[in-house]
C-alpha positions as MATLAB code, in Angstrom:
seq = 'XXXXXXXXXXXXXXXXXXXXXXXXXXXXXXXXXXXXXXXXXXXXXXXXXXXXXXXXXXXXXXXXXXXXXXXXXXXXXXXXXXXXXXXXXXXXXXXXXXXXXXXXXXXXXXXXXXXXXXXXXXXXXXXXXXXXXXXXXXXXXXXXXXXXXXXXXXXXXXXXXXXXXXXXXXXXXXXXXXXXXXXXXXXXXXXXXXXXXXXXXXXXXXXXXXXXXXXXXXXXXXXXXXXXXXXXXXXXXXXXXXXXXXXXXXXXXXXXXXXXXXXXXXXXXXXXXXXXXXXXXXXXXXXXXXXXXXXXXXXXXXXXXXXXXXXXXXXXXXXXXXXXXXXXXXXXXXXXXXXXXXXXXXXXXXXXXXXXXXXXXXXXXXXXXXXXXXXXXXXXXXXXXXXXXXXXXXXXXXXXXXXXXXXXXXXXXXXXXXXXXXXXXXXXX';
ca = [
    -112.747  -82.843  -91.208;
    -113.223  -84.000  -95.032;
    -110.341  -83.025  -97.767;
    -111.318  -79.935  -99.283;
    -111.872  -81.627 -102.757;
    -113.189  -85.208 -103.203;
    -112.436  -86.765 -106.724;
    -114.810  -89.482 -108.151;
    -113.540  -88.836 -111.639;
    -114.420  -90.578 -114.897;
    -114.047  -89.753 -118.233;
    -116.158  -86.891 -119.161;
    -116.219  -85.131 -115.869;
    -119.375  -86.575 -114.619;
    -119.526  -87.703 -111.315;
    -117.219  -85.413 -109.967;
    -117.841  -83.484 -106.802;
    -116.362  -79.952 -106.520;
    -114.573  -78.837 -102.919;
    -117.607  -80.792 -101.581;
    -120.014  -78.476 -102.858;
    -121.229  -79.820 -105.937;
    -121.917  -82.864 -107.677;
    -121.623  -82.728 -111.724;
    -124.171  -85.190 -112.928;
    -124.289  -85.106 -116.447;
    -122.713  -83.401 -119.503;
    -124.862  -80.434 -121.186;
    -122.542  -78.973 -123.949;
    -119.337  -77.554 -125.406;
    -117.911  -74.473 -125.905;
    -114.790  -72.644 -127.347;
    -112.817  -72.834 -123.927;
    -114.931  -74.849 -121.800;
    -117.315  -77.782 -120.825;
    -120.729  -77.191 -119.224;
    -122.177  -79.809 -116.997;
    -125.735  -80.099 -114.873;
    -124.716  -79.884 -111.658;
    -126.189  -80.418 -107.733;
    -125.870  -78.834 -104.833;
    -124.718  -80.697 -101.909;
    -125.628  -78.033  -99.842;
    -129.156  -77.650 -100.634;
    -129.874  -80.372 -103.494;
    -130.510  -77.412 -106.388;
    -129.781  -77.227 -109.756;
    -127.029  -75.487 -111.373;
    -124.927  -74.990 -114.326;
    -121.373  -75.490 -114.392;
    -118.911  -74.562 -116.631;
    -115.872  -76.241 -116.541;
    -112.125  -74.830 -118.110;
    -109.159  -76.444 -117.946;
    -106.228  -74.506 -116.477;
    -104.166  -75.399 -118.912;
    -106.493  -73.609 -121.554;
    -106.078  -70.254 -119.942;
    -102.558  -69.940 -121.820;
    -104.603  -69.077 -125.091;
    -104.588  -65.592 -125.045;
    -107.984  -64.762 -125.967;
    -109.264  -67.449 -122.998;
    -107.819  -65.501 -119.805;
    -109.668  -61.884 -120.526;
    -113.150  -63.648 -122.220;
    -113.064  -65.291 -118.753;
    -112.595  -61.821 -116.546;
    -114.666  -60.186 -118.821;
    -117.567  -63.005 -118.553;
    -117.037  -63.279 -114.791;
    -116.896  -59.198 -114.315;
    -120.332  -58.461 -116.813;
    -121.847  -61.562 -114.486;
    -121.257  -60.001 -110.711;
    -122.260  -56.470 -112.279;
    -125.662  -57.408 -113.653;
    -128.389  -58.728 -111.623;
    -131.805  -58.758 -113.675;
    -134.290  -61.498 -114.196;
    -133.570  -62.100 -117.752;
    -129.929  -62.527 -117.243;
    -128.926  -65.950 -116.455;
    -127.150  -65.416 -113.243;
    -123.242  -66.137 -111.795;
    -123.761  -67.862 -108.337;
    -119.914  -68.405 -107.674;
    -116.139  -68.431 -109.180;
    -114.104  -71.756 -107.570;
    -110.933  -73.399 -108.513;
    -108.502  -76.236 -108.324;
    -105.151  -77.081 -108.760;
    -105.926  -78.201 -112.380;
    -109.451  -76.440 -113.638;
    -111.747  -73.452 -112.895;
    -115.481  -73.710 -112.406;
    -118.055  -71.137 -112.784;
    -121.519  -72.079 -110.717;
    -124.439  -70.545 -112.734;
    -127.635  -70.742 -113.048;
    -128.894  -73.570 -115.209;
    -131.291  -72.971 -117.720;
    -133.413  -75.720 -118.344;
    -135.378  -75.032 -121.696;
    -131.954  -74.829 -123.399;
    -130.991  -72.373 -126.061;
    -133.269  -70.742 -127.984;
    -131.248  -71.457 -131.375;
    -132.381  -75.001 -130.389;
    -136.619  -73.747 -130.188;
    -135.889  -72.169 -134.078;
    -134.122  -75.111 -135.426;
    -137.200  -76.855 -134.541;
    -139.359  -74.930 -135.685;
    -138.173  -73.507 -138.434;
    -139.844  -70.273 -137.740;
    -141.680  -68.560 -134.505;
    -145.562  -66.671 -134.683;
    -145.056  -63.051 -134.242;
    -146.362  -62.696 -131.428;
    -143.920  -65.544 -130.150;
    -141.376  -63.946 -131.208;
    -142.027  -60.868 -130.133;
    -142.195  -62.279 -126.309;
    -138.506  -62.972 -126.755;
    -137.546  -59.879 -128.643;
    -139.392  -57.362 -126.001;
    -137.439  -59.396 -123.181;
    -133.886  -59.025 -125.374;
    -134.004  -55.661 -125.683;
    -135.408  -54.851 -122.018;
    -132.024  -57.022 -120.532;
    -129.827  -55.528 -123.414;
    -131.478  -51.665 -122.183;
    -130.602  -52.462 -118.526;
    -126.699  -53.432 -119.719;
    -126.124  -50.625 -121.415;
    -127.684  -48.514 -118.600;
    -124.758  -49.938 -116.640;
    -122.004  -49.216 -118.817;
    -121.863  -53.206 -120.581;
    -122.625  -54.013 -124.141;
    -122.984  -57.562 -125.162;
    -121.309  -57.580 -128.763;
    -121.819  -61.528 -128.877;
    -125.681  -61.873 -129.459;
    -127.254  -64.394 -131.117;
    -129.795  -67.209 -130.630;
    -127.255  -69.774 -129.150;
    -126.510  -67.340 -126.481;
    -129.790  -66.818 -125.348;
    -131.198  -69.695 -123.038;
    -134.607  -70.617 -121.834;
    -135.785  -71.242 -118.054;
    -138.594  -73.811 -116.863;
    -141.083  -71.072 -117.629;
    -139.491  -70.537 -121.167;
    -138.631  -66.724 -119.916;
    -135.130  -65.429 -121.916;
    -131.624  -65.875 -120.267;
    -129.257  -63.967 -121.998;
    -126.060  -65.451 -121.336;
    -122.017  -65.683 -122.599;
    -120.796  -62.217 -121.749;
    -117.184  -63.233 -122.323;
    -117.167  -60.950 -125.833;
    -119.292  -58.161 -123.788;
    -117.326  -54.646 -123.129;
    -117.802  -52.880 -120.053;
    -116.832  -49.243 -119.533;
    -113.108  -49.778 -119.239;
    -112.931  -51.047 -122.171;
    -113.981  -47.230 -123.635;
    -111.271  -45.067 -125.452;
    -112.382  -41.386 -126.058;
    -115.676  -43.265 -125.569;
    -116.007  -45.994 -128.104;
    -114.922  -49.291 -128.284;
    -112.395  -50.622 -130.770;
    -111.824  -53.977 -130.643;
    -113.487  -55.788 -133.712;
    -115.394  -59.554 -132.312;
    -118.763  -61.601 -132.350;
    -119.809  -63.833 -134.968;
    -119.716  -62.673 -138.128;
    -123.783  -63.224 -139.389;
    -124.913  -61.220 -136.119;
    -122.087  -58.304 -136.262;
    -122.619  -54.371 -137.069;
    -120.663  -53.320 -139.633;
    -119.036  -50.985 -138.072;
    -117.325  -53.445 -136.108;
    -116.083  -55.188 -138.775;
    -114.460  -51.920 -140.293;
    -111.915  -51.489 -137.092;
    -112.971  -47.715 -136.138;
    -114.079  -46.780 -132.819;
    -117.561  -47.375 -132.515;
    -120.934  -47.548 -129.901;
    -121.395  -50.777 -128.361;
    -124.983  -49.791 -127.892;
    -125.822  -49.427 -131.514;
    -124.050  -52.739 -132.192;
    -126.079  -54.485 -129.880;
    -129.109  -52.751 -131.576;
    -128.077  -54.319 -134.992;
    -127.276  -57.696 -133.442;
    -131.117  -57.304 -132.446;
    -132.404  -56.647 -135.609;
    -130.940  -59.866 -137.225;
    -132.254  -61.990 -134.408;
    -135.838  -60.429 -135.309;
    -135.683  -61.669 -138.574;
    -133.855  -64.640 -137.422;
    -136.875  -65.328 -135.373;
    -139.564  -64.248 -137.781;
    -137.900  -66.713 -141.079;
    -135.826  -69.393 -139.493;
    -132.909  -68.192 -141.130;
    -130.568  -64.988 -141.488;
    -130.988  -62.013 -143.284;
    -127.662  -61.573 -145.027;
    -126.755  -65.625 -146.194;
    -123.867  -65.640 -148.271;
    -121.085  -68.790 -148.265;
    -118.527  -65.832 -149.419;
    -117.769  -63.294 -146.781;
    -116.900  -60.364 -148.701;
    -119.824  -61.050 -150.408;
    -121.966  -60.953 -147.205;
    -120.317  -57.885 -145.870;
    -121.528  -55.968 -149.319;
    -124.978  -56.604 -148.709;
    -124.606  -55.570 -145.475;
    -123.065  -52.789 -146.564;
    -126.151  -52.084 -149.225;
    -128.862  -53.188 -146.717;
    -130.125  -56.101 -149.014;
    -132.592  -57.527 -147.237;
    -135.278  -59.696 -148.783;
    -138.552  -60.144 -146.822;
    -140.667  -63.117 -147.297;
    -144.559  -61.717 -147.314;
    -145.443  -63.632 -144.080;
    -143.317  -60.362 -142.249;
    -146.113  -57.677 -141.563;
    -145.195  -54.154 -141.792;
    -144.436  -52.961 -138.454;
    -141.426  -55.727 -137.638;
    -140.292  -55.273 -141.294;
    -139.991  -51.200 -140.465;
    -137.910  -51.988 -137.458;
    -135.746  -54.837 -138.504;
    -135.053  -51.796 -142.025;
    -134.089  -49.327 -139.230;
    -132.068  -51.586 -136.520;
    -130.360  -52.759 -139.814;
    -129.731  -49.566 -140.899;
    -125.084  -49.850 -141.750;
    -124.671  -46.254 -140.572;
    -124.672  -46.497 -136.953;
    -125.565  -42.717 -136.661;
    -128.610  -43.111 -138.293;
    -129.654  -46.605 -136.507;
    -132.506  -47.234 -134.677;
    -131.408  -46.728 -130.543;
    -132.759  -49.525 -128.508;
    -134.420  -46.439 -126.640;
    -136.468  -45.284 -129.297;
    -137.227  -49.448 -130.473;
    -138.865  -49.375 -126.945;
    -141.051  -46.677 -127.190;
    -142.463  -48.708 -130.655;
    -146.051  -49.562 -130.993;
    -145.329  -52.782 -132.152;
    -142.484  -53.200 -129.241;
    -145.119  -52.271 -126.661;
    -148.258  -54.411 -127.606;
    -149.213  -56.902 -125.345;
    -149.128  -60.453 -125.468;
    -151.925  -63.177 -125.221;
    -149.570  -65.259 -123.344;
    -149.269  -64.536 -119.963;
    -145.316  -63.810 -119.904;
    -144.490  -65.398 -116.628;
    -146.011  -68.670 -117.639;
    -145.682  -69.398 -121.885;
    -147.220  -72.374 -122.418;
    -144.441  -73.723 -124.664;
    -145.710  -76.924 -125.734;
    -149.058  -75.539 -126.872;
    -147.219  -72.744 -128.889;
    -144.861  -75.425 -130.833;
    -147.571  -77.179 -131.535;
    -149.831  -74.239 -133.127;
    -146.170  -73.497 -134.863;
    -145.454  -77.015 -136.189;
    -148.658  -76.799 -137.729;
    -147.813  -73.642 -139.140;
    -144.690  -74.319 -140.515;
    -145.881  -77.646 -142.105;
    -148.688  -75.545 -143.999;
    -145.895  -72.453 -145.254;
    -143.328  -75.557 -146.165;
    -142.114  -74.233 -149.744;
    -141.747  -71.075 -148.574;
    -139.553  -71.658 -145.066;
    -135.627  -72.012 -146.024;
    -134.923  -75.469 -144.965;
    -131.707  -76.059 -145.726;
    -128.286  -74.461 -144.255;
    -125.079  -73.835 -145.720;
    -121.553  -73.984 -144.440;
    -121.507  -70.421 -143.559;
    -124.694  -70.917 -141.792;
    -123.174  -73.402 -139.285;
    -120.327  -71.729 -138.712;
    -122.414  -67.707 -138.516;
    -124.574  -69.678 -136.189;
    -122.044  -71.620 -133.833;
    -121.065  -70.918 -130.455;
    -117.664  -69.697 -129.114;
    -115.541  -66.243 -130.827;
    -116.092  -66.548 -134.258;
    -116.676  -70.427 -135.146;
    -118.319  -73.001 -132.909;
    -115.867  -75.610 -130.601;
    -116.446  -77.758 -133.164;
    -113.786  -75.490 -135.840;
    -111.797  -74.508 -132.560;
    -108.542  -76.065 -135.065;
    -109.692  -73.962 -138.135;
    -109.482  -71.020 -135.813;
    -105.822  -71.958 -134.754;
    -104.729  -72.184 -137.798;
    -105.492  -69.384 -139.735;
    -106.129  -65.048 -138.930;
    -107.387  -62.109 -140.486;
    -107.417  -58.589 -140.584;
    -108.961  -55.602 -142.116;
    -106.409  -52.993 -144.326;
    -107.228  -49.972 -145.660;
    -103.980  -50.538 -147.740;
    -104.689  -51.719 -151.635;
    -104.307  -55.464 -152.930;
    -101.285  -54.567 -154.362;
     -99.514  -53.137 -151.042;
    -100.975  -55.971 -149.208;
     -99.362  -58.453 -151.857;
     -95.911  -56.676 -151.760;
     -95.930  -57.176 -148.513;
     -96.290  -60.594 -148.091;
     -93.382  -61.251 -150.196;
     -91.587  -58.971 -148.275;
     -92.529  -60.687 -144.796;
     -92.093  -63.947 -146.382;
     -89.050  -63.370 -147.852;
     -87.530  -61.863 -144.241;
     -89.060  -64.776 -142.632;
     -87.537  -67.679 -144.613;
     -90.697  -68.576 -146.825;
     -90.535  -69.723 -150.084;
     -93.376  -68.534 -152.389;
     -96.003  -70.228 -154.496;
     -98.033  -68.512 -157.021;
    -101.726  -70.126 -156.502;
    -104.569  -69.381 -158.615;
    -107.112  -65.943 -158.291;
    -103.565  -64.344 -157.028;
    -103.334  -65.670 -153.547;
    -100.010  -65.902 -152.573;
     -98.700  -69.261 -151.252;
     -95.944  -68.942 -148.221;
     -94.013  -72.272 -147.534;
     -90.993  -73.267 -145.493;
     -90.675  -77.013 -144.818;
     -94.274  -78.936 -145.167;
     -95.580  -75.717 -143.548;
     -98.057  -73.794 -146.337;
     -99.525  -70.139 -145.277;
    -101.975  -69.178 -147.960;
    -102.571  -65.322 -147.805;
    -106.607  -63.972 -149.744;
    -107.210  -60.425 -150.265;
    -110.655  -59.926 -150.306;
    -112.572  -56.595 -150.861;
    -115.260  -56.460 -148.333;
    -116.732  -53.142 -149.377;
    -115.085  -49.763 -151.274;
    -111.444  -49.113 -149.516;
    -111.595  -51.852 -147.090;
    -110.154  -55.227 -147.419;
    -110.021  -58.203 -145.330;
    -106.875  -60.534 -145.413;
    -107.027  -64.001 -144.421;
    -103.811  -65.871 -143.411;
    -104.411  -70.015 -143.256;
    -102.152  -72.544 -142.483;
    -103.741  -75.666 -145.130;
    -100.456  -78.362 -144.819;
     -98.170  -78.440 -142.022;
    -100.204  -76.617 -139.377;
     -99.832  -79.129 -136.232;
     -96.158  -77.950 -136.099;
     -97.199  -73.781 -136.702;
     -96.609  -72.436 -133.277;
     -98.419  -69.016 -131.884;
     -94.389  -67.409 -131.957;
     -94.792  -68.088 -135.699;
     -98.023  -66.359 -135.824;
     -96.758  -63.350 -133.955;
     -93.685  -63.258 -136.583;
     -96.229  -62.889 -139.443;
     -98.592  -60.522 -137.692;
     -96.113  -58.420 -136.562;
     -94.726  -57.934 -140.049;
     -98.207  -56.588 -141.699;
     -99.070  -54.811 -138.101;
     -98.709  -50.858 -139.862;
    -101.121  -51.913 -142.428;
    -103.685  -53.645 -140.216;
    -106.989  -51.616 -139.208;
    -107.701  -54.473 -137.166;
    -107.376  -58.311 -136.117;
    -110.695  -60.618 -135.749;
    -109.204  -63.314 -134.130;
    -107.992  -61.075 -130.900;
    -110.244  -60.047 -128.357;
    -109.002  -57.015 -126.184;
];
C-alpha cells in the first residue's frame, strides 16, 4: 500500500501531489491567506483548482472563520454559476480546498483589457450575477465581497462567482441583520460602512450596481484617492455618467445606488426590469469571446479620449483581492486599523492621549492634528477623518517600528477606544 501523502516538493508548490489524489502543476495566483494552483486529478486526469493555506496562517484571526465561512457558503450552494467546492483535505502542515477551476480567469482581467464591455456584453454577465446572487439569498447567504476579481470565467466564458469567505449566512443574523462591517471599500453599501445592523441582500444589490457601471466605463463610479472623500459622494449619490450609458442601465445603476437601503432597488424587483430581461444575441451557453473582444477593442480604440485610462492608488487597492487590500498590501493591513465613532474629533483625540498615556506612549504633535504615539522606534499615527455628518472613521498606522508591533499590542490599543467604536474594518465576525 502507498504512504498516504507523496511529496515531490519544490519551491513554489508545483509538482506536489496531494494524499495521492492530485497533482499541482502550475501556479495560478495569490490571495490574502492562500496560494491557488492548477491542479490534476490522479484519479480521473481532470482539471481543478486548488487553493493552498498554510497551517501556520490559520493563527490570524480573521483567516480561521473566512475559511469556515468560504467552505460552509461552498457545500450549501450548488448552482451553475457558482464555481463549485469538490473537497476539503489536509496535512500535517497545510489545508487544500479542491475546486473547480475556472479557466477564462477573472473577469477584472476581461475589463482591464478592454477597458470597457458593449452593453449587451455586459449585460450577459450582469443578468447571470444577479440570478446566482437571487438564488444565495434565497438560501439564507449574502456575498458582501463582490467585485470583478471575484467573479471568474469558465471555457464557455459563463460567470463563476466565487470567494465566499466575506459572505454571511443565516447564523450570522442578529434580530435579523447583519452587523459586521467588511468587503472592499469601492464595492461596499454604505450602510455597511456606518456599523448598524443592516440587510445583506440590499448590500449585495449595491455591490451590483457598481459592477454595472464598472462594466459599462472601465472604471468605478465613486474614484476618490481620499476615503472620506469617497464615502461623501457616496453618501450624496454623485455619480457622473459618460453619454455612451443609455437610459435604462443609467436608471438602474441611480436606483441600486440609491445610500438609503430602504429605498434601494431589491434584486427582486431589478429582475423583473425590461432592460434585465431582454435577450441576448449571443447564445449564452456558448459566447463567442474572442469575436466579442475583438468588436470591443475596436470600440474602445475609436471612444479613446473618452475611456479613463489611467488608475490611481486607491484604484488598485478598491480593486484588489483579499479583505480590504490585495495580498500584495497584506503588511499595510498588519500594520495599521480603523474604526468608525460616532464620538466627536475632540473625544476621539482626548482619548488617544489618554490610551497613550496609560499605555507608555510618548506623544508627537504631527501636522493637520494627527496625533503621533511613540514608545521606543515604535510610531502609531492616529487620523480622524469625517466620512459623512456624525460619523467618523479613525485610522491607527504603525509608519516606523512596525516589524516588532505585536497583535497583543494591537489588542491593548483597541481595547482602550472599544466604548467609542461603532465598528472595526479590519475584523471579520
Amino acid at each position: 500500500m502507498p504512504p498516504p501523502t507523496t511529496i515531490n516538493r519544490t519551491t513554489s508548490d508545483s509538482g506536489t501531489i496531494i494524499l495521492n489524489k492530485y497533482q499541482l502543476t502550475r501556479f495560478l495566483g495569490r490571495g490574502s491567506f492562500a496560494k491557488v494552483y492548477h491542479g490534476r486529478s490522479l484519479i480521473n486526469n481532470s482539471s481543478v483548482a486548488v487553493k493552498v493555506i498554510d497551517k501556520p496562517a490559520t493563527a490570524d484571526p480573521t483567516m480561521e472563520p473566512r475559511l469556515v465561512r468560504e467552505v460552509a457558503a461552498m457545500r450549501r450552494l450548488n448552482h451553475p454559476n457558482i464555481l463549485k467546492l469538490h473537497e476539503v483535505m489536509a496535512t500535517k502542515t497545510k489545508i487544500y480546498l479542491v475546486m473547480e477551476l475556472a479557466p477564462g480567469g477573472e473577469l477584472f482581467t476581461q475589463l482591464k483589457r478592454r477597458g470597457r464591455m458593449k452593453e449587451a456584453t455586459a449585460r450577459f454577465y450582469f443578468q447571470q450575477l444577479v440570478t446566482t446572487l437571487h438564488f444565495c439569498h434565497q438560501n439564507g447567504v449574502a456575498h458582501r465581497d463582490l467585485k470583478p476579481q471575484n467573479l471568474l470565467l469558465d471555457e464557455d466564458g459563463n460567470l463563476k462567482v466565487s470567494d465566499f469567505g466575506l459572505s454571511a449566512l443565516p447564523e450570522s443574523k442578529k434580530d435579523g441583520l447583519l452587523h459586521t462591517a467588511c468587503g472592499t471599500p469601492a464595492f461596499t453599501a454604505p450602510e455597511i460602512v456606518r456599523g448598524k445592523g443592516y440587510d445583506g441582500a440590499k448590500a449585495d444589490a449595491w455591490s451590483c450596481g457598481v459592477i454595472l457601471f464598472n462594466l459599462l466605463t472601465g472604471y468605478l463610479p465613486f474614484d476618490d484617492g481620499n476615503l472620506p472623500n469617497m464615502y461623501r459622494k457616496i453618501h450624496n449619490r454623485e455619480i457622473l455618467f459618460p453619454d455612451w450609458i443609455s437610459k435604462q442601465p443609467r436608471v438602474i445603476i441611480h436606483k441600486l445606488l440609491d445610500p438609503n437601503p430602504k429605498t434601494r432597488m431589491s434584486i427582486e424587483t431589478l429582475m423583473g426590469v425590461s432592460w434585465f430581461k431582454k435577450s441576448l444575441k449571443h447564445d449564452p451557453t456558448r459566447l463567442d469571446l474572442t469575436q466579442i473582444a475583438k468588436e470591443e477593442d475596436l470600440m474602445n480604440s475609436n471612444n479613446s479620449m473618452k475611456c479613463k485610462t489611467t488608475m490611481n492608488a486607491f484604484d488598485i487597492i478598491s480593486l484588489s483581492s483579499g479583505l480590504n487590500l490585495s495580498g500584495i498590501f497584506e503588511e499595510n493591513v498588519k500594520k495599521e486599523r480603523r474604526f468608525t465613532s460616532t464620538a466627536t474629533t475632540e473625544e476621539i483625540n482626548k482619548r488617544v492621549v489618554e490610551v497613550g498615556e496609560r499605555l507608555g506612549y510618548g506623544l508627537k504633535k504631527m501636522k493637520d492634528d494627527v496625533i503621533g504615539l511613540v514608545k521606543g522606534r515604535v510610531i502609531v499615527v492616529v487620523m480622524v477623518m469625517e466620512v459623512v455628518p456624525e460619523l467618523l472613521l479613525v485610522e491607527m498606522r504603525v509608519v516606523d517600528g512596525g516589524d516588532g508591533f505585536s497583535e497583543v499590542e494591537w489588542d491593548e490599543l483597541k481595547l482602550g477606544f472599544q466604548d467609542l467604536v461603532v465598528s472595526w474594518h479590519n475584523d471579520v465576525q
